[in-house]
One Martini backbone bead per residue (centre of mass of N, CA, C, O) as a GRO file, in nm:
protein
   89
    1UNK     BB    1   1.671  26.357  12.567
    2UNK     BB    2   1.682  26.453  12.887
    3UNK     BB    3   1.780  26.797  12.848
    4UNK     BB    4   1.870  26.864  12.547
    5UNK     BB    5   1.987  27.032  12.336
    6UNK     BB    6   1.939  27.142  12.044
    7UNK     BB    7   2.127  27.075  11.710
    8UNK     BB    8   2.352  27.115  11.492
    9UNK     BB    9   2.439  26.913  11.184
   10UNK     BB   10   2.734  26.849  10.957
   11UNK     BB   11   2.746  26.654  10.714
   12UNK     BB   12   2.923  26.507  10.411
   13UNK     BB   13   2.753  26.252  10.415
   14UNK     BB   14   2.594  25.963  10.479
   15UNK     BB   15   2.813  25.851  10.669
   16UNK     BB   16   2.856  26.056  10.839
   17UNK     BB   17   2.552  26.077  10.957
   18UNK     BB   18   2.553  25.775  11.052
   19UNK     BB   19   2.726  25.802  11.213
   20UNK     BB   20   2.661  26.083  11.429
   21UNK     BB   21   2.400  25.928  11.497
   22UNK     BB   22   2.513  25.654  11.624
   23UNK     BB   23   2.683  25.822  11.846
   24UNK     BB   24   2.456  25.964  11.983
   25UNK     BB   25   2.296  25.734  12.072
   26UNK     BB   26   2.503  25.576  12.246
   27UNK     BB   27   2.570  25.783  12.451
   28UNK     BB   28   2.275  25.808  12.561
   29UNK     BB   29   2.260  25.510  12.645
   30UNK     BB   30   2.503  25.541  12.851
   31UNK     BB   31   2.364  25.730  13.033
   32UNK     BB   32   2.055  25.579  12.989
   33UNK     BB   33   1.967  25.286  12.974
   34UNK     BB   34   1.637  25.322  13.048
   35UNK     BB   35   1.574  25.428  12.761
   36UNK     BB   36   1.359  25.536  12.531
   37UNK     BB   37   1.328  25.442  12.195
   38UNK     BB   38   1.262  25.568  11.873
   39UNK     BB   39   1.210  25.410  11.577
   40UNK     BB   40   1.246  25.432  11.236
   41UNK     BB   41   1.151  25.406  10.959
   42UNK     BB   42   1.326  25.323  10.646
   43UNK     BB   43   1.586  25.398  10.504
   44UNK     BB   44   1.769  25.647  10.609
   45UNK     BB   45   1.848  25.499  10.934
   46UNK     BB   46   2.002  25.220  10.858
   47UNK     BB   47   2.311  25.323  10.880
   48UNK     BB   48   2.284  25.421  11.142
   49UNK     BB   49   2.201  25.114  11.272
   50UNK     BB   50   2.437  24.983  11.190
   51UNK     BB   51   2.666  25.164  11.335
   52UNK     BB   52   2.558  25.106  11.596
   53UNK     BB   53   2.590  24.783  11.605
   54UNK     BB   54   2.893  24.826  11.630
   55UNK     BB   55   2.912  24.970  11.863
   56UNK     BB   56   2.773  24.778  12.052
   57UNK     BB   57   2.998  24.549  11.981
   58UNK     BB   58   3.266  24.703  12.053
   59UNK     BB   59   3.176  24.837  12.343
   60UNK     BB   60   2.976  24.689  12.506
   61UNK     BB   61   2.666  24.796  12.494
   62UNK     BB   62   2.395  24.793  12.729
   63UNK     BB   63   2.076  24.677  12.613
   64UNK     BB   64   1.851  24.553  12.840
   65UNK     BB   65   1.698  24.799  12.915
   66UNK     BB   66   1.619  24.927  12.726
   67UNK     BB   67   1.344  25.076  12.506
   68UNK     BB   68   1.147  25.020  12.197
   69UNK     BB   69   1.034  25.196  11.938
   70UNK     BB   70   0.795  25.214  11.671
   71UNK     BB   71   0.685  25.466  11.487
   72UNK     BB   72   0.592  25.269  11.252
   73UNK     BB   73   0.284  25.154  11.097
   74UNK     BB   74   0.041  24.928  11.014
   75UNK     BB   75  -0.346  24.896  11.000
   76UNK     BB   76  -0.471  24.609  10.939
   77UNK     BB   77  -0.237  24.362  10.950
   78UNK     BB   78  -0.149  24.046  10.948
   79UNK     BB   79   0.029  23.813  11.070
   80UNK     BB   80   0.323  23.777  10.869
   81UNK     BB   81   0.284  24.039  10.676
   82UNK     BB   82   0.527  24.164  10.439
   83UNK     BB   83   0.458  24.474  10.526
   84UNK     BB   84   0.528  24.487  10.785
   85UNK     BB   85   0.713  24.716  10.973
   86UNK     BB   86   0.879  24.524  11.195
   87UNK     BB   87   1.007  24.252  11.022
   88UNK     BB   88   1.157  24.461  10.857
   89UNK     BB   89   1.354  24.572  11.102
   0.00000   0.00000   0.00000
């Protein structure tokens, strides 16, 4: 987000780390609701954004102004296509 210092985050394993990196992004979504936002694929971070929409339902935060953007994709498959991640996320 514009202006955050980097941080280092220490989780004790992968359920933690996804807890902490979902509740980092509710926070910053609450704070600037018109954020754009890049999301990765991959497995890696599925728990997160599983987490993430726990947050998002349990605490009513309007995502309606968000803007996502996905970090990856193939390029020159067909509309369809069951390779495509865009799709697949």
């Amino acid at each position: 987000a514009r202006g955050r210092n980097v941080r280092l985050v220490i989780a004790d394993d992968y359920e933690d780390l996804s807890g902490q990196a979902a509740r980092f992004i509710a926070d910053v979504v609450a704070a600037e609701p018109d954020l754009a936002l890049v999301a990765a694929t991959g497995t890696t971070p599925m728990g997160a954004y599983a987490r993430l929409a726990e947050i998002v339902a349990a605490e009513r935060l309007p995502t309606d102004r968000l803007r996502i953007f996905q970090l990856d994709e193939y390029l020159g498959l067909p509309p369809g296509d069951r390779r495509l991640l865009g799709a697949w996320m």
